[in-house]
Backbone as CSV, one residue per row, in Angstrom:
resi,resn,N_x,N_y,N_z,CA_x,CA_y,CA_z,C_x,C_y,C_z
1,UNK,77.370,74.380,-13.963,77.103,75.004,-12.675,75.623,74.790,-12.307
2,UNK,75.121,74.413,-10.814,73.655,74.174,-10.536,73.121,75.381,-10.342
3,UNK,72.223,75.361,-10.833,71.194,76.901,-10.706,70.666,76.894,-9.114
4,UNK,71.463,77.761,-8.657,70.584,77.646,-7.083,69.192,79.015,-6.812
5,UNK,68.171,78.517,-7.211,66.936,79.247,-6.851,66.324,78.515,-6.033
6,UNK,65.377,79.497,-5.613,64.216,78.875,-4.469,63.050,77.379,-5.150
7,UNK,63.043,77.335,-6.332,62.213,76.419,-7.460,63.357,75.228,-8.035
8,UNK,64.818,75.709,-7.760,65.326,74.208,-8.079,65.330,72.626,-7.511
9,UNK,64.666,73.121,-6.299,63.932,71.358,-5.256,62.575,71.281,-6.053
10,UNK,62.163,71.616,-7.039,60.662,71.712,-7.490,60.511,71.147,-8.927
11,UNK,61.800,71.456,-9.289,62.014,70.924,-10.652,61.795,69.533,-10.928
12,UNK,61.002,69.019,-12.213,60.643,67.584,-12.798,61.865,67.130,-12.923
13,UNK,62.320,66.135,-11.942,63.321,64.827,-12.736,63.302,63.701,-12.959
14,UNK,62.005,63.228,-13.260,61.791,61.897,-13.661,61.865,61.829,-15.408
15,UNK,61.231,61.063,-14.988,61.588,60.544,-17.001,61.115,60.629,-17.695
16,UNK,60.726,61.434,-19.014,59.856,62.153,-19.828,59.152,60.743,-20.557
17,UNK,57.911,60.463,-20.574,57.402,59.440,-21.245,57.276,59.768,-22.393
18,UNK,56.196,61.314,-22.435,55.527,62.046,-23.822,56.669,63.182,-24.263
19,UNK,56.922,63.076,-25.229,58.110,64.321,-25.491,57.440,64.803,-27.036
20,UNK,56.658,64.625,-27.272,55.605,65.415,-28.406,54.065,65.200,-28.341
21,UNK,53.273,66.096,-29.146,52.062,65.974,-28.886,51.663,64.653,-29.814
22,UNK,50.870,63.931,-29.404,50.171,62.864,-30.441,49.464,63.235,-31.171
23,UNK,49.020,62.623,-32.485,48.129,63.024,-33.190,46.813,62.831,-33.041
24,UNK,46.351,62.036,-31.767,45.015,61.673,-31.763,44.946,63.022,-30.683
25,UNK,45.367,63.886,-30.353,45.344,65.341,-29.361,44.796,66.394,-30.303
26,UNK,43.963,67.293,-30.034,43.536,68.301,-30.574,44.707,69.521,-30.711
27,UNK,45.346,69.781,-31.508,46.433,70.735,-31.671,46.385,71.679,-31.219
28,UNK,45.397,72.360,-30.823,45.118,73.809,-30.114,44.772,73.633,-28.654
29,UNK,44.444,72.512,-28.303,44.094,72.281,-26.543,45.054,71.380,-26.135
30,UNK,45.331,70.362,-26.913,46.428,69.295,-26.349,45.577,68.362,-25.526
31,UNK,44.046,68.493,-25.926,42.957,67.307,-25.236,42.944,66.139,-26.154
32,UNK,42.603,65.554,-25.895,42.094,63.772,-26.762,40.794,64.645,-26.950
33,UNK,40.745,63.873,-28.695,39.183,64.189,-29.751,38.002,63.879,-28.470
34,UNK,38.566,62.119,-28.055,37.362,62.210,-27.790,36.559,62.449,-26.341
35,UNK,37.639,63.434,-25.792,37.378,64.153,-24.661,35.752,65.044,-25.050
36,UNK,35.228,65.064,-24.085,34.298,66.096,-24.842,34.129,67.805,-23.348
37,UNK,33.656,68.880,-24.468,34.172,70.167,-23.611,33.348,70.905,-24.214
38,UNK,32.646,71.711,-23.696,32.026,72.810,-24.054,32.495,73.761,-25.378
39,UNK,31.689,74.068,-26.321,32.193,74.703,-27.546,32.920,76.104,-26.763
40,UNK,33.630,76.810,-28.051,34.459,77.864,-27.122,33.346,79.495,-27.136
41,UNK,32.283,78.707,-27.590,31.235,79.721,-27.966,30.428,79.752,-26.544
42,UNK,29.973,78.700,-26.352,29.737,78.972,-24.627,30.162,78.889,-23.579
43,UNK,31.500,78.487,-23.857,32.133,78.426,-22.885,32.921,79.523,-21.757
44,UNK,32.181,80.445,-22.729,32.270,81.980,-21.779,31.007,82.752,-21.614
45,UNK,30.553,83.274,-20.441,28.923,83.653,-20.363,28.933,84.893,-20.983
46,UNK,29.907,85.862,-21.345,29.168,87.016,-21.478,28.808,87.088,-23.389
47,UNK,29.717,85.781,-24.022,29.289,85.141,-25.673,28.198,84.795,-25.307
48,UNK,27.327,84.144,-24.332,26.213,83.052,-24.158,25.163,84.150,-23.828
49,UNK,25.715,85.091,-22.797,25.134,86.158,-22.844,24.289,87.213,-24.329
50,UNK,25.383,87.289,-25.257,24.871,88.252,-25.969,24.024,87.088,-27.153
51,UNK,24.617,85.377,-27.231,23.878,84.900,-28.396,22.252,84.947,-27.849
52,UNK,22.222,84.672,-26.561,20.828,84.475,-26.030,19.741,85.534,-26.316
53,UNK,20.414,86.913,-25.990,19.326,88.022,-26.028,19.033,88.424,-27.747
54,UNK,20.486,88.193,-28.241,20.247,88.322,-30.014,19.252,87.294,-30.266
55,UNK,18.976,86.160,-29.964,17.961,85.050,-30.221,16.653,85.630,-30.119
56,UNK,16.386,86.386,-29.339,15.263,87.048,-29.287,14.775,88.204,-30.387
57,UNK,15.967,89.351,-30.314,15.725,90.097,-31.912,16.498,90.997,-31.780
58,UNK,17.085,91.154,-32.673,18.226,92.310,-33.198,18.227,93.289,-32.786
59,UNK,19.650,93.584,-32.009,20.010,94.696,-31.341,21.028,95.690,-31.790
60,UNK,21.039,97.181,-31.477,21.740,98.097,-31.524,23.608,97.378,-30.653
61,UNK,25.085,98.408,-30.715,25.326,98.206,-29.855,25.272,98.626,-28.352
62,UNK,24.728,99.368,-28.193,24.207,99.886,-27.213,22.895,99.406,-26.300
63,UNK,21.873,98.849,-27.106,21.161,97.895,-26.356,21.833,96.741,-25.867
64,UNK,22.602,96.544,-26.191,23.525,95.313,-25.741,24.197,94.918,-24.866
65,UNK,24.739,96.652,-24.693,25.433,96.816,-23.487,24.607,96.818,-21.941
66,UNK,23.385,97.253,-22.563,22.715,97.511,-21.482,22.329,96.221,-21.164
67,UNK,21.994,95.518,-21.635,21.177,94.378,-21.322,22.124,93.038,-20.844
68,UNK,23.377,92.685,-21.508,24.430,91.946,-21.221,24.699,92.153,-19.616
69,UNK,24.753,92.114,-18.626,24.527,92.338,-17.281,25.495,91.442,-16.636
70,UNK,25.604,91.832,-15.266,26.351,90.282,-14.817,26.322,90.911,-13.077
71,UNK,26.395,89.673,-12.265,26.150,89.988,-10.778,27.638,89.620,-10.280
72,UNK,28.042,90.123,-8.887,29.475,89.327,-8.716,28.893,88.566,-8.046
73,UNK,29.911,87.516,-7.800,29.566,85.854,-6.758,30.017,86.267,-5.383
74,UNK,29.169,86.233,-4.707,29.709,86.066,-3.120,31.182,84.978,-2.702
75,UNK,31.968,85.764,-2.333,32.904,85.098,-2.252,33.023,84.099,-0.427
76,UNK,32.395,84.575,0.316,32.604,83.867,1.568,31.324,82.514,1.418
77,UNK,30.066,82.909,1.202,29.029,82.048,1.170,28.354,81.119,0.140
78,UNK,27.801,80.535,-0.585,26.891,80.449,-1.386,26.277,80.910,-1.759
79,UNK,25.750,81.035,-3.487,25.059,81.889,-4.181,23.619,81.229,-3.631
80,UNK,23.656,80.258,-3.453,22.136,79.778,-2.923,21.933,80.276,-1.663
81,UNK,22.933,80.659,-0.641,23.046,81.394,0.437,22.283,82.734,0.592
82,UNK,22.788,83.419,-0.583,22.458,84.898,-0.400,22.536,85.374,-2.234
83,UNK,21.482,86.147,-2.898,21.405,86.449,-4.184,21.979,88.105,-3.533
84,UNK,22.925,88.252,-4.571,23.716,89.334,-4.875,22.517,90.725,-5.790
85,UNK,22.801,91.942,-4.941,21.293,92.705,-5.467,22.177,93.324,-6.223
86,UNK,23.450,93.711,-5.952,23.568,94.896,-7.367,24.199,93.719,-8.957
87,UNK,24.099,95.101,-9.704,24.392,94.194,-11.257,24.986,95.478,-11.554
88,UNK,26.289,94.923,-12.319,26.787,95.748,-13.434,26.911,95.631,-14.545
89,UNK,27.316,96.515,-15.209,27.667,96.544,-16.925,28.762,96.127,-17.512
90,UNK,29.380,94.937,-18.266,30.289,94.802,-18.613,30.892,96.279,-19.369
91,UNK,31.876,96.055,-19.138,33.081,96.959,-20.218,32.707,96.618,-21.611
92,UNK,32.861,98.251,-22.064,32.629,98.297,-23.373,33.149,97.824,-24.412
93,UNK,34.456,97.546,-24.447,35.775,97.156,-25.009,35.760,95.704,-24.823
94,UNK,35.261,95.275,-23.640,34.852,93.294,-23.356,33.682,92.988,-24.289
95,UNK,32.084,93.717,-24.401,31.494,93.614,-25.558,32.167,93.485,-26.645
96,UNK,32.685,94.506,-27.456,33.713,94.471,-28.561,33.995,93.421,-28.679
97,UNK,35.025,93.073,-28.315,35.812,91.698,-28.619,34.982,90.980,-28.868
98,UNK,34.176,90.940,-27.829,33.034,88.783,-27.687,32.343,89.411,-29.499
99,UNK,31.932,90.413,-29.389,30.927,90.274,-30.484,32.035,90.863,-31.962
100,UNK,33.124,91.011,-32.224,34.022,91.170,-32.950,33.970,89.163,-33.181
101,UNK,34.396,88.894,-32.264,35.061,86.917,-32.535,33.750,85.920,-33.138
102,UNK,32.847,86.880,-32.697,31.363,86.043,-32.898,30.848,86.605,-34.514
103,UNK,31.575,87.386,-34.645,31.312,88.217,-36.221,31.735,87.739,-36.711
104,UNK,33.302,87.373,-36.658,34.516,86.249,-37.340,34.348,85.359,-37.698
105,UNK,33.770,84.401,-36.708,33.475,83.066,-37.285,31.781,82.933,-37.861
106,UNK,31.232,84.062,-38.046,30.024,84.117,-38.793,28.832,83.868,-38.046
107,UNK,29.306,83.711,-36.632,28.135,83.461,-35.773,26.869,84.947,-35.567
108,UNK,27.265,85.681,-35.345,26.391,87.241,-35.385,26.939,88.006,-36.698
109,UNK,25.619,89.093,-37.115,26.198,89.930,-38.539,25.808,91.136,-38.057
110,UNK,26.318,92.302,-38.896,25.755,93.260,-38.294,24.689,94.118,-39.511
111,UNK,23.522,94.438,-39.202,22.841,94.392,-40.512,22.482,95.701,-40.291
112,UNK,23.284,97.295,-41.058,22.838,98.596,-40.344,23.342,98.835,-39.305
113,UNK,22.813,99.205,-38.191,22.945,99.832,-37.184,22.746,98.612,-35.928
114,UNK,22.494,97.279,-36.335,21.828,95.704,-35.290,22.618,95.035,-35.692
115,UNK,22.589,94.332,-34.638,23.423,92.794,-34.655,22.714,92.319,-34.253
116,UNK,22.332,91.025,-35.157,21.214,89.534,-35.374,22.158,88.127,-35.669
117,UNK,21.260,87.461,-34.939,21.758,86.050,-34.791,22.577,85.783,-36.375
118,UNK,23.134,85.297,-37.105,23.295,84.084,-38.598,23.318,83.012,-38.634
119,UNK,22.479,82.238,-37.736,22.226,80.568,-37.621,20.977,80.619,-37.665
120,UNK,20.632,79.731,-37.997,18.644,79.175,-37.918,18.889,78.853,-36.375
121,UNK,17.424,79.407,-35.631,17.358,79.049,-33.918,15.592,78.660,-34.373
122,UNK,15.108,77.226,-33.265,13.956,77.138,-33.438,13.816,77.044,-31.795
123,UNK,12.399,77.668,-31.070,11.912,77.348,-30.278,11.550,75.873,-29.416
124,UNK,11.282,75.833,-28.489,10.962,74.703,-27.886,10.138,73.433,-28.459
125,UNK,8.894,74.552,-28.769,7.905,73.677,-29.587,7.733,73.581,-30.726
126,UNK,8.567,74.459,-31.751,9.079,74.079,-33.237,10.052,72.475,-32.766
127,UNK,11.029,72.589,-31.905,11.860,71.562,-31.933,11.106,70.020,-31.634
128,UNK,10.223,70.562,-30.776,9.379,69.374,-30.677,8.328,68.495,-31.563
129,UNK,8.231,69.628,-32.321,7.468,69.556,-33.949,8.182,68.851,-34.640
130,UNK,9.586,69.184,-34.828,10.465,68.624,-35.863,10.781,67.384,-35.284
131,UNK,11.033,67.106,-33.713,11.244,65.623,-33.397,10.402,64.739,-33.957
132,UNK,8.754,65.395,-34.587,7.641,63.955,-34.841,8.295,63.758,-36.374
133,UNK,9.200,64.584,-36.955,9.769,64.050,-37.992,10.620,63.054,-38.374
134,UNK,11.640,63.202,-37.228,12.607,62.564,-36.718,12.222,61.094,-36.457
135,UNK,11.172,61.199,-36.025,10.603,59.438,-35.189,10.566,59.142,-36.594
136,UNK,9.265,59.508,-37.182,9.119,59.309,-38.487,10.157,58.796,-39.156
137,UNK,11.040,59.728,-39.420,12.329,58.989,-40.865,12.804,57.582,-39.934
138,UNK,13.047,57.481,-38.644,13.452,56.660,-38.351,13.024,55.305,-38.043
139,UNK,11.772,55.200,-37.892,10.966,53.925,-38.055,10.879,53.773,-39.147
140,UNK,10.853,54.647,-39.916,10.919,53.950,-41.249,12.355,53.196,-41.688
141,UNK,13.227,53.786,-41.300,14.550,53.197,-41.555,14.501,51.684,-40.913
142,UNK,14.189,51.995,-39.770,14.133,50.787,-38.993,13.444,49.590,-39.305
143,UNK,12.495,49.925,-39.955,11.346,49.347,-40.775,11.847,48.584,-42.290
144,UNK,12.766,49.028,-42.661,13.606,48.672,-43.905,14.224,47.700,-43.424
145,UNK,15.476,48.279,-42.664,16.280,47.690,-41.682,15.801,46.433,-41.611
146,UNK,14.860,46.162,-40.724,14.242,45.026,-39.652,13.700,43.671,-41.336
147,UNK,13.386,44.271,-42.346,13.121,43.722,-43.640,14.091,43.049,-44.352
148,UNK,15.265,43.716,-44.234,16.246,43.111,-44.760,17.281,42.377,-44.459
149,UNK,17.614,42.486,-42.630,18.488,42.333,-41.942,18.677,40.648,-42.511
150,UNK,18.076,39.774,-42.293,17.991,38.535,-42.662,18.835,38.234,-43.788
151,UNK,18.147,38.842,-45.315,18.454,38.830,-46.214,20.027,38.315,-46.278
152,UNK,20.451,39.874,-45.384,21.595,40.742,-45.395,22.488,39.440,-44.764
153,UNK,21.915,38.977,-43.207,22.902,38.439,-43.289,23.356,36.849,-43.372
154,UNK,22.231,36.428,-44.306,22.699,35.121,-45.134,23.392,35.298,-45.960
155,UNK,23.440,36.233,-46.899,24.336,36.517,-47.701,25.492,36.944,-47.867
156,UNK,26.116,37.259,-46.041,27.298,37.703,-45.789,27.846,36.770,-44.660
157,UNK,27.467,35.958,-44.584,27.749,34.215,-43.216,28.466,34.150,-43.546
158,UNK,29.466,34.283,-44.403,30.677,33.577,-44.466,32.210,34.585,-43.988
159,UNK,31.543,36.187,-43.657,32.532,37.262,-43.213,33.117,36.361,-41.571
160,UNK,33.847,37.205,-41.558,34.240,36.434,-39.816,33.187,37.077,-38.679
161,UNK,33.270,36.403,-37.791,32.096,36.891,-37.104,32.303,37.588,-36.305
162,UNK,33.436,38.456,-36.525,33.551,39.962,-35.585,33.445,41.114,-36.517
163,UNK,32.847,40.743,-37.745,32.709,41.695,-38.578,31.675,42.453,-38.274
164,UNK,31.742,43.586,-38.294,29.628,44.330,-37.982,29.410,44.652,-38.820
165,UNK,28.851,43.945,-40.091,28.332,44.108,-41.540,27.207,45.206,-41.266
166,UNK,26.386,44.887,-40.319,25.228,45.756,-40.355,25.708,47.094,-39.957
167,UNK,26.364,47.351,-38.996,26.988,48.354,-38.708,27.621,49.302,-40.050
168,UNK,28.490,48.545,-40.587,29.009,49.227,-41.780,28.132,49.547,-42.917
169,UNK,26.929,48.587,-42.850,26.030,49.172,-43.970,24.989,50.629,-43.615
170,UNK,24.426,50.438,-42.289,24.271,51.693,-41.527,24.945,52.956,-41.864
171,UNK,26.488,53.115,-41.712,27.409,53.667,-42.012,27.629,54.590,-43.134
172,UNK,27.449,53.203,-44.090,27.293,53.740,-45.626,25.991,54.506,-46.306
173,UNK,24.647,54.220,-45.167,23.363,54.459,-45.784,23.727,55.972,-45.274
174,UNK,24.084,56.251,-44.166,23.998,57.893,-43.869,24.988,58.852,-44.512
175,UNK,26.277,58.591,-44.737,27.052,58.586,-46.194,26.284,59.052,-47.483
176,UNK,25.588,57.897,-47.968,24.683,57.836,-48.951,23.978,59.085,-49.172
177,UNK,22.995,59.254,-47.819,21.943,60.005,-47.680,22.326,61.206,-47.918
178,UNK,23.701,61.980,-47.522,23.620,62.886,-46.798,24.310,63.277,-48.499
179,UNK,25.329,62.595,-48.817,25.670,63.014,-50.435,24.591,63.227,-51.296
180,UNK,23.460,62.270,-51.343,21.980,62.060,-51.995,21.523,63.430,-51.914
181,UNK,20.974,64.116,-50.625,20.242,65.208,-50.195,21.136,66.390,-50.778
182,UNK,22.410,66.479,-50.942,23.412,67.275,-51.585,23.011,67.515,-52.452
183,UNK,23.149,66.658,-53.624,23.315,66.651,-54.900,21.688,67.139,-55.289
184,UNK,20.769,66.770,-54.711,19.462,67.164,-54.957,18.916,68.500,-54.602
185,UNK,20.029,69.364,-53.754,19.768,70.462,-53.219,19.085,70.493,-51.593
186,UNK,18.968,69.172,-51.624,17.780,69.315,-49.947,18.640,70.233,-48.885
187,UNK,19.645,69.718,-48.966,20.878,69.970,-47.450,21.893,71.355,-48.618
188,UNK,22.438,72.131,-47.619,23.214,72.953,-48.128,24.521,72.628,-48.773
189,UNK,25.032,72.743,-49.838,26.462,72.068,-49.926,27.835,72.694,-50.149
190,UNK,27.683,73.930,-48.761,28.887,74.684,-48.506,29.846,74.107,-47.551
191,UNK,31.076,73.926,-47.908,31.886,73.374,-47.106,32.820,74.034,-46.769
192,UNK,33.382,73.760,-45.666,33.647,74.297,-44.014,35.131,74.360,-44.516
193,UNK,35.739,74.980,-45.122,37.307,74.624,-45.263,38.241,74.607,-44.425
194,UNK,37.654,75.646,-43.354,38.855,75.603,-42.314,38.581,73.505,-41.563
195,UNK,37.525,73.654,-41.515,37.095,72.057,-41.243,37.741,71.334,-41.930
196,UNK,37.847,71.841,-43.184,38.352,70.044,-44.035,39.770,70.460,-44.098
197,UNK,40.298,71.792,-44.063,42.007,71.479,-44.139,42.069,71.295,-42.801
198,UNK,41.722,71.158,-41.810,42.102,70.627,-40.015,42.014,69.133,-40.542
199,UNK,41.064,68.816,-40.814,41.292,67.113,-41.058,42.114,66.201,-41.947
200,UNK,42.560,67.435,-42.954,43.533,66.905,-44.151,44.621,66.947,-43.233
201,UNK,44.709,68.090,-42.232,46.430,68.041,-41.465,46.684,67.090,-40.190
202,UNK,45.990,67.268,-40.518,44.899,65.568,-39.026,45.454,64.155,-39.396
203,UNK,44.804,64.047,-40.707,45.155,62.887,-41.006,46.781,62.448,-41.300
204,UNK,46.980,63.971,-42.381,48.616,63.468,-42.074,49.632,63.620,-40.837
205,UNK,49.147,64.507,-40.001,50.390,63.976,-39.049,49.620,62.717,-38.149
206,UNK,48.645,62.409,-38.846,48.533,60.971,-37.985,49.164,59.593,-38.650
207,UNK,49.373,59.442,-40.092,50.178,58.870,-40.497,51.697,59.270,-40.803
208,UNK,52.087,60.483,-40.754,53.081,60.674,-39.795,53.942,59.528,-38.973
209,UNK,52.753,59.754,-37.613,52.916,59.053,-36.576,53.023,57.470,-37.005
210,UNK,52.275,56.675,-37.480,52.011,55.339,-37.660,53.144,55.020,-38.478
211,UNK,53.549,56.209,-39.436,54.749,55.290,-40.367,56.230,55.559,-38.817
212,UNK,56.286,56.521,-38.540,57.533,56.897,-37.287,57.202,55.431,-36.692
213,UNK,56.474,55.487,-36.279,56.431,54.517,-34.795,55.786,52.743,-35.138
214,UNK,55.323,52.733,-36.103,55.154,51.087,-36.534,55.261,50.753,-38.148
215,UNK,56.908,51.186,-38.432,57.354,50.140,-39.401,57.449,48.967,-39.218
């Protein structure tokens, strides 16, 4: 029997191309990896709101409330039109949550009676400090690099020549490095598990896919 509603002229009847998610899709958005999107940390202002003012220094919850603020948007004109004079207070229970989810994933702690950042934050001109480091390691790399490249690739002329030897040795040096700095203590060597079982389940339903679809 045909369903007669007001939405049955509306209904999809063409021909389903995709009838599952792919594995190169992010399982929780259904975006492509290499889409790129705002973390889900700022991607809401009144989280961006409270990491910003915690950046500054540890608050009560109640200073928080006060200070977390928000204006409404003119709905007929432009905000460049006309600045909106009153401000209100988010809901108390909307704090909660943002700073409950931001506790969760370890982003804010609550230490006593305050809630303070739990990430290292550096200023403008610390960051700019640390960039003369940055140049640094990297001319020097480059400097290696530019020394050996030759070497490198007489001794590999005979790969096919769509190979990017240099590329892959690049590859392997930051690999290298980053295991190197591990093992020596430089870099921290706590690992992210929810990170590495997403990529262990990653990988298999991506071969999954490759054995389904190209035997």
């Amino acid at each position: 029997m045909k369903e007669n509603t007001k939405y049955n002229m509306h209904r999809f009847i063409g021909k389903q191309i995709i009838d599952e998610i792919q594995p190169w899709f992010e399982f929780s958005t259904s975006l492509p990896w290499d889409e790129r999107s705002p973390p889900w940390v700022f991607d809401n202002k009144v989280r961006r709101q409270i990491l910003v003012i915690l950046s500054e220094s540890p608050l009560t919850f109640e200073e928080i409330i006060e200070r977390v603020l928000f204006k409404p948007a003119p709905l007929i004109i432009t905000k460049e039109e006309y600045e909106p004079k009153i401000i209100y207070q988010w809901d108390k229970r909307t704090i909660e949550n943002h700073l409950f989810n931001l506790e969760w994933y370890g982003l804010v702690r609550k230490n006593v009676d305050k809630y303070e950042i739990n990430f290292p934050i550096i200023n403008k001109e610390q960051l700019d400090d640390v960039e003369n480091y940055v140049i640094k390691f990297a001319e020097n790399w480059v400097k290696v690099i530019e020394e050996s490249k030759e070497e490198i690739l007489n001794k590999y002329q005979g790969l096919h020549k769509n190979t990017p030897i240099m590329d892959i040795i690049i590859e392997k040096i930051i690999e290298k490095l980053w295991e190197t700095l591990k093992k020596k203590g430089l870099v921290p060597n706590k690992p992210n598990l929810k990170h590495l079982w997403g990529e262990q389940l990653r990988k298999t339903k991506f071969n999954e896919w490759v054995l389904k679809n190209f035997k």
